[in-house]
N, C-alpha and C positions, 0 to 999 in steps of 0.2 A: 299717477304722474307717468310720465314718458320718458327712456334716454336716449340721447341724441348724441353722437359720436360728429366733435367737428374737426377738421382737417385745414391749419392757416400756414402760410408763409409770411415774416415782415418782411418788410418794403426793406433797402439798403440801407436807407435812412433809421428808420427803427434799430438795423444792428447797429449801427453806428454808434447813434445812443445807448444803448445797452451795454455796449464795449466801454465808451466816455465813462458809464455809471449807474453797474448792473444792479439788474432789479430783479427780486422774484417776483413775477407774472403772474403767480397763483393767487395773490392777496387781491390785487385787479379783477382777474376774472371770475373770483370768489365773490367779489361785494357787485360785479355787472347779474352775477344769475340769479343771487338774491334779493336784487331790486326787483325782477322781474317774479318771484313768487320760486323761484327754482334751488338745487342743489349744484356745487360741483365737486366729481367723486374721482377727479384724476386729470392731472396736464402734465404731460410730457412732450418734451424736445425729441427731434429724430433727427436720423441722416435720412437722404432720397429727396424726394420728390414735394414733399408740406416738411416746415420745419419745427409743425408742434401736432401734438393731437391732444383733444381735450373730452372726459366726457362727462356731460351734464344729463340730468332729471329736472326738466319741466313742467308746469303744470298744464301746458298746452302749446299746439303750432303758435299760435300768436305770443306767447310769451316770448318761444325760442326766437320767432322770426326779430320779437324786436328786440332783444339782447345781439343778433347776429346783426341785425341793423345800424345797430348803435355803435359796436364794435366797428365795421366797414365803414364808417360813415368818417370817424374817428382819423382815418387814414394810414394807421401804422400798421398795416397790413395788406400784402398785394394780393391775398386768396384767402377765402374763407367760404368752406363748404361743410354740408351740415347734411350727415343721415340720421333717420329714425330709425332709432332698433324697436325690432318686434322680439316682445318676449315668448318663451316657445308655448304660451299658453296661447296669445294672442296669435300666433302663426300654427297653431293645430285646430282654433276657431274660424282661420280664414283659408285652411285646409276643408273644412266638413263643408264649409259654403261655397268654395268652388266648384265642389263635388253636384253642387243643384244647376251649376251654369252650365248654360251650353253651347260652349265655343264653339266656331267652324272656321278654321285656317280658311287663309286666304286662295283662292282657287277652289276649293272644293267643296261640292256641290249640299247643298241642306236636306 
């Protein structure tokens, strides 16, 4: 399986509600990754810039996509962005194989 590190903000309206009649958000986004075949292994609230970060284990892009789909479609959220972490196995396997490729920057000659 995969982990995806996702980065949301809610909408006004969502704090609003949440203010009215808090809720913890993890039980939600616990039982959205589990329809989809997935884990969730951490959600947390922030200051800055997204006001949660969450990270899930997938069984694949298509699962995550449509977990992220379902969540934005939903509306109570005004950002929701989604990276894939590579683990350092998978990132020292896509190290040996760039090693076979053979780039050539832009301008200069082959």
């Amino acid at each position: 399986m995969t982990f995806y590190l996702t980065r949301f903000s809610y909408t006004p309206a969502t704090w609003a509600k949440l203010i009215r009649n808090p809720e913890d958000r993890r039980t939600a986004a616990k039982a959205y990754i589990e329809a989809s075949g997935g884990t969730l292994h951490g959600f947390w609230y922030a200051f800055g810039e997204h006001d949660g970060y969450t990270l899930w284990e997938a069984p694949d892009n298509v699962a995550m996509a449509a977990t992220a789909l379902a969540i934005g479609a939903g509306g109570a959220v005004s950002s929701f962005e989604t990276t894939v972490l590579l683990s350092v196995e998978e990132t020292m396997a896509a190290l040996q194989k760039a090693s076979s490729i053979a780039y050539r920057p832009p301008g200069e000659k082959a």
